[in-house]
C-alpha positions in Angstrom: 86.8 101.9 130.8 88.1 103.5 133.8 90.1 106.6 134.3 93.5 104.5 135.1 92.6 102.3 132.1 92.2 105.0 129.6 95.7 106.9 130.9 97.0 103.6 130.5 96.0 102.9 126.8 97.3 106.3 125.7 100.6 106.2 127.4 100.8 102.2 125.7 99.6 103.7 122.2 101.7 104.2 119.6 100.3 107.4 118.9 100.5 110.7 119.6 98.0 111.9 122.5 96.6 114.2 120.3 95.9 114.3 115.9 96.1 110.6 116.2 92.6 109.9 114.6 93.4 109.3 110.3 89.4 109.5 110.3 87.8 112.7 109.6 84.3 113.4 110.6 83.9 110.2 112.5 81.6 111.4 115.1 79.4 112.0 112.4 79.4 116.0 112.8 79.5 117.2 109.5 76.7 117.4 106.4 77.5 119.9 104.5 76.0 118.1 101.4 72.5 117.4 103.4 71.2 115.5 105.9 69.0 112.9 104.6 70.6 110.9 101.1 67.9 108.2 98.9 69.7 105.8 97.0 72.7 107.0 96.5 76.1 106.4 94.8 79.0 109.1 95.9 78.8 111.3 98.8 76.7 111.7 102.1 78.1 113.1 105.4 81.1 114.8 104.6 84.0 112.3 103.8 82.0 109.0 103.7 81.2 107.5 100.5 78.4 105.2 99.6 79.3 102.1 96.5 76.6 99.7 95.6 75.2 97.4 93.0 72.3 95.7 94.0 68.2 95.8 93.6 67.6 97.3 97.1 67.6 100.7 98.0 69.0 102.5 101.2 68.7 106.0 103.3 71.5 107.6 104.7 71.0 110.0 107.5 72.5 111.7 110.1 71.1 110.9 113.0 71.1 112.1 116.8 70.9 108.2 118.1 74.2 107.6 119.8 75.3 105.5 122.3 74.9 106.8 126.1 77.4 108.6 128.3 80.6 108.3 125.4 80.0 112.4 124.3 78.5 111.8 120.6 75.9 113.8 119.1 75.4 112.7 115.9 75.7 109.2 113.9 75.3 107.7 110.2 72.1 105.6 109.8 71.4 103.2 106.8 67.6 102.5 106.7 66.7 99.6 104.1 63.7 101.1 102.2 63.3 99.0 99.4 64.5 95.4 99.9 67.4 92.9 98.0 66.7 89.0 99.3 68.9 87.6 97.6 72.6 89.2 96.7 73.5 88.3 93.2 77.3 87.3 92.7 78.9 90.4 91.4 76.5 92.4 94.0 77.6 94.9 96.7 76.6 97.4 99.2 79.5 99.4 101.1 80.3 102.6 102.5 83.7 104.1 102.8 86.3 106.7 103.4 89.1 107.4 101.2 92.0 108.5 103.2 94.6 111.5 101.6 98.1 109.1 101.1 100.0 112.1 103.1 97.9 111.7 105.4 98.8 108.0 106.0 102.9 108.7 104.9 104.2 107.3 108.3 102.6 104.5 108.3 105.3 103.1 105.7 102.8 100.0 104.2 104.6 98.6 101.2 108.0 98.8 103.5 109.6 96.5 105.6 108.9 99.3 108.9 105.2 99.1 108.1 103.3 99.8 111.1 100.0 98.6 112.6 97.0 99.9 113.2 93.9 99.9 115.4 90.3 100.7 113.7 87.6 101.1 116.9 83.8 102.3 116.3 80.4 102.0 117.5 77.7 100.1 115.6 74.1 99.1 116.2 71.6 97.0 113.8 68.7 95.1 114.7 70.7 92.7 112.0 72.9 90.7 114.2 75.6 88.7 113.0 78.5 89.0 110.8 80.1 92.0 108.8 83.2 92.7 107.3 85.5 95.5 107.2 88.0 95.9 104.4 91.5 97.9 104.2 92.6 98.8 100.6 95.3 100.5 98.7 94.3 102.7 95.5 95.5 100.0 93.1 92.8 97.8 94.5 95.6 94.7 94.3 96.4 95.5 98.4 93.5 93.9 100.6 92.8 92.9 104.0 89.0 92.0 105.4 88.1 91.6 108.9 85.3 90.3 110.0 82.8 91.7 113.1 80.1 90.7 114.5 76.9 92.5 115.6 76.1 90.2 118.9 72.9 91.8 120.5 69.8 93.3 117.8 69.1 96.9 118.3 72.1 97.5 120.9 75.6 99.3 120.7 78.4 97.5 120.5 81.8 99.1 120.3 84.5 97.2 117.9 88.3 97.1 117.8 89.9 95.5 114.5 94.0 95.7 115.1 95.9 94.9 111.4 99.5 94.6 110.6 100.7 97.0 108.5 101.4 95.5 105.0 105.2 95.3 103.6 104.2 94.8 100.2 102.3 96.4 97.6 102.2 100.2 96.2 100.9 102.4 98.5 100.3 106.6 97.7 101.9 109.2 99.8 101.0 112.2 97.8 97.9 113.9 97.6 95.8 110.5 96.1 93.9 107.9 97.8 96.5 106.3 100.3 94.1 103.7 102.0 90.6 103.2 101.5 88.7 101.8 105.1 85.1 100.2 103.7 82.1 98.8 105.5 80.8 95.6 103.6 77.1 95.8 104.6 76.0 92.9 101.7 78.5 91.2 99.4 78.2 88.8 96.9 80.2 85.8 96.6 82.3 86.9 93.8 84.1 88.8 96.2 84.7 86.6 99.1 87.7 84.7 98.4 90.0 87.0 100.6 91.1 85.7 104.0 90.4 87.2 107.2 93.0 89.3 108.5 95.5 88.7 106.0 96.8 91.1 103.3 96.6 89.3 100.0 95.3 90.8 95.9 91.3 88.9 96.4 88.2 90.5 97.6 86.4 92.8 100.1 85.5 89.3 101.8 86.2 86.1 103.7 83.5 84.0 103.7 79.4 84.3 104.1 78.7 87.8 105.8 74.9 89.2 106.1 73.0 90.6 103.5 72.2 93.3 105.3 69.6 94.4 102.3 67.5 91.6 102.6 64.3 93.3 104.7 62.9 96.8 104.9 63.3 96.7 109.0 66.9 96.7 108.4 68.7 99.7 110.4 72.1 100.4 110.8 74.2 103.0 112.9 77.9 103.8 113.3 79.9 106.8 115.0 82.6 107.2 117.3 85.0 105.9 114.0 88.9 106.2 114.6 91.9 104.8 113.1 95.6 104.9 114.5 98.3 103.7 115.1 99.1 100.6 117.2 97.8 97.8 118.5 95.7 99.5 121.1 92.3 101.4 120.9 92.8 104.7 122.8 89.4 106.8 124.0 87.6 108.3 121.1 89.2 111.7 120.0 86.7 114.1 120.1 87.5 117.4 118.2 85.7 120.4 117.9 83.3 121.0 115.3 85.6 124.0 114.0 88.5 121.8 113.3 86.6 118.7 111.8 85.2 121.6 109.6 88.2 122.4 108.3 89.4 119.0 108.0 86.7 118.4 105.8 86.8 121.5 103.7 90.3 120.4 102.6 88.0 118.3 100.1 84.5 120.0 99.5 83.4 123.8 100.8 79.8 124.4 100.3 77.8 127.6 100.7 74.2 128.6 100.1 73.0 132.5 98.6 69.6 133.5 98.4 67.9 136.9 97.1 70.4 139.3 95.7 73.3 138.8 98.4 75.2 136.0 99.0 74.6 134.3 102.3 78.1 132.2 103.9 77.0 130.0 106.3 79.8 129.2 108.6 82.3 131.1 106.9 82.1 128.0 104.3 83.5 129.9 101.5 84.3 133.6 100.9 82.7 135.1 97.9 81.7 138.1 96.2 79.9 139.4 92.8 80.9 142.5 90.2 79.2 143.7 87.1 80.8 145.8 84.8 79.7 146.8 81.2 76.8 143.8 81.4 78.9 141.2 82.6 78.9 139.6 85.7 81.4 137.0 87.5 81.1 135.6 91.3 85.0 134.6 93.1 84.9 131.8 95.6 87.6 130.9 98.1 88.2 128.1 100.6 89.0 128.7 104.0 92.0 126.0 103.9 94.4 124.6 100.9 92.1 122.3 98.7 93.7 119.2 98.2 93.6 119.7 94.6 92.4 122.4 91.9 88.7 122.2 93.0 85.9 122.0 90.4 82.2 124.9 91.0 79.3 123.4 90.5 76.0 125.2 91.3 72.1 124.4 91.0 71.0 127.5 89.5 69.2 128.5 86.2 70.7 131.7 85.1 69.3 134.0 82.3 72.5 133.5 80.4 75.5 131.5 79.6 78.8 131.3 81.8 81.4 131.4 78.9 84.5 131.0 81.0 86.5 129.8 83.7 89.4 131.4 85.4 91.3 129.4 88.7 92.5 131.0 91.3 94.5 129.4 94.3 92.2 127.1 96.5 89.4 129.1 94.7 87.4 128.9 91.1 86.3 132.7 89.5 83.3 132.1 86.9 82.7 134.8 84.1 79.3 135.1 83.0 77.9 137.2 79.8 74.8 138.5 79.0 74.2 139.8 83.3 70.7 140.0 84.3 71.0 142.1 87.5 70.2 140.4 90.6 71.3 136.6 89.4 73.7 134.8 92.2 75.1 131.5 92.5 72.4 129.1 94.0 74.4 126.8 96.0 77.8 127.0 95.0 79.9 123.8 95.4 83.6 123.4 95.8 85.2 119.8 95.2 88.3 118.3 96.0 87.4 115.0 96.6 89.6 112.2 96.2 
């Protein structure tokens, strides 16, 4: 795109010239969970979500393959490892992001002023044909697929999916899930009875997609991911990696301590330890609001028993009894996921 073309999509967008990406982490930058994810259900790279039922298996990485000259660093690979040839009926393999509903408020779906918007990202698989992508409300009754198609094996292709915002339906502007965006990578056909581009209450599907499980040479990459709003695909926001940090940290804050003082990595969470009369606590604090109370979990054996839990404002204290001196949090985790 040239220089006149991009001024010229911006100024035509419906969106603001800058914040206008509802995607966090779509470049791919952020892992605070890991790099490198077997065969998993839940989280990977900091705000996507893996869902599956099927007999294959799948790694998730974050990778450093990117497509030349448009700024990215990292992207999300999905490496078949063991193989599903044949999707059973109520099988599925997707990944996700769950989008905050205040986060999606001025969009208005479920009104008559609901707006459009445009989904653009880059993709490459030496599986070519085609995908579907799916826009859902939290009820799960609210559903639009879209199908893509992956033209050339083993090359990037940037997509652009424009949908109409929907006028029906119930559709969450607090601090739940306001709109689900998912990548169908294998579907069975008990959930392809939706039609392509339309809102309606069926499935993640429109028809026969790929089964993208069905060999162990199957790759698949995608980064560059943004949503806003219009009917126009403006240049790829890029943000620093501080503020796609933070963005992130609104839902999970992760931090690593080692030896008898706690290490923060990145300023990930503030924390500290006290011992007093043989008991021992640890306090850990975000660096933004949480979107919720967060929950602390950790993947240390201690010596003893942590017999209580006390919260504290975008932060969890743990008590502990029975100190041994020089025991610390192994990984602390804070989660506010949606």
């Amino acid at each position: 795109m040239s220089k006149a073309a991009e001024l010229a999509a911006l100024i035509g967008s419906q969106s603001s010239l800058s914040n206008r990406n509802l995607i966090i982490n779509g470049a791919m930058q952020v892992a605070q969970r890991g790099t490198s994810f077997a065969d998993l259900n839940g989280y990977n790279l900091d705000r996507f979500e893996v869902g599956s039922s099927d007999d294959g298996a799948v790694t998730v990485t974050q990778d450093t393959t990117v497509p030349s000259g448009q700024g990215f660093k990292n992207s999300m690979k999905f490496d078949v490892t063991t193989a599903d040839t044949s999707i059973g009926a109520s099988q599925y393999y997707q990944f996700y992001q769950k989008i905050e509903g205040q986060n999606v408020a001025h969009l208005m779906w479920g009104t008559s002023d609901a707006k459009s918007v445009t989904l653009s990202f880059w993709c490459r698989s030496n599986k070519t044909g085609t995908y579907v992508i799916t826009f859902m409300n939290n009820a799960a009754d609210r559903l639009n697929p879209n199908n893509f198609t992956i033209n050339s094996a083993n090359t990037w292709e940037k997509k652009t999916i424009t949908v109409s915002g929907d006028t029906t339906g119930t559709w969450l502007t607090t601090n739940g899930i306001g709109l689900y965006v998912i990548w169908n990578l294998a579907l069975g056909s008990d959930y392809q009875d939706g039609t392509n581009g339309t809102w309606g209450s069926a499935d993640y599907g429109s028809g026969a997609t790929v089964n993208f499980l069905d060999s162990t040479s199957n790759e698949f990459y995608i980064t560059g991911i943004q949503l806003e709003v219009g009917e126009q695909a403006t240049p790829f926001e890029h943000r620093s990696f501080a503020d796609e940090m933070l963005r992130c940290q609104r839902y999970f804050c992760g931090l690593s301590s080692t030896g008898t003082t706690p290490v923060v990595e990145g300023g990930y969470i503030y924390g500290y330890t006290w011992e007093n009369n043989n008991i021992a606590g640890s306090e850990y604090y975000s660096p933004v609001d949480m979107r919720a109370q967060p929950t602390l979990s950790y993947t240390a054996s201690f010596p003893a028993t942590w017999d209580s839990t006390y919260y504290r404002i975008n932060g969890v204290r743990k008590n502990k009894s029975s100190h041994t001196t020089g025991s610390w949090f192994n990984y602390p985790q804070l989660d506010a996921e949606l």
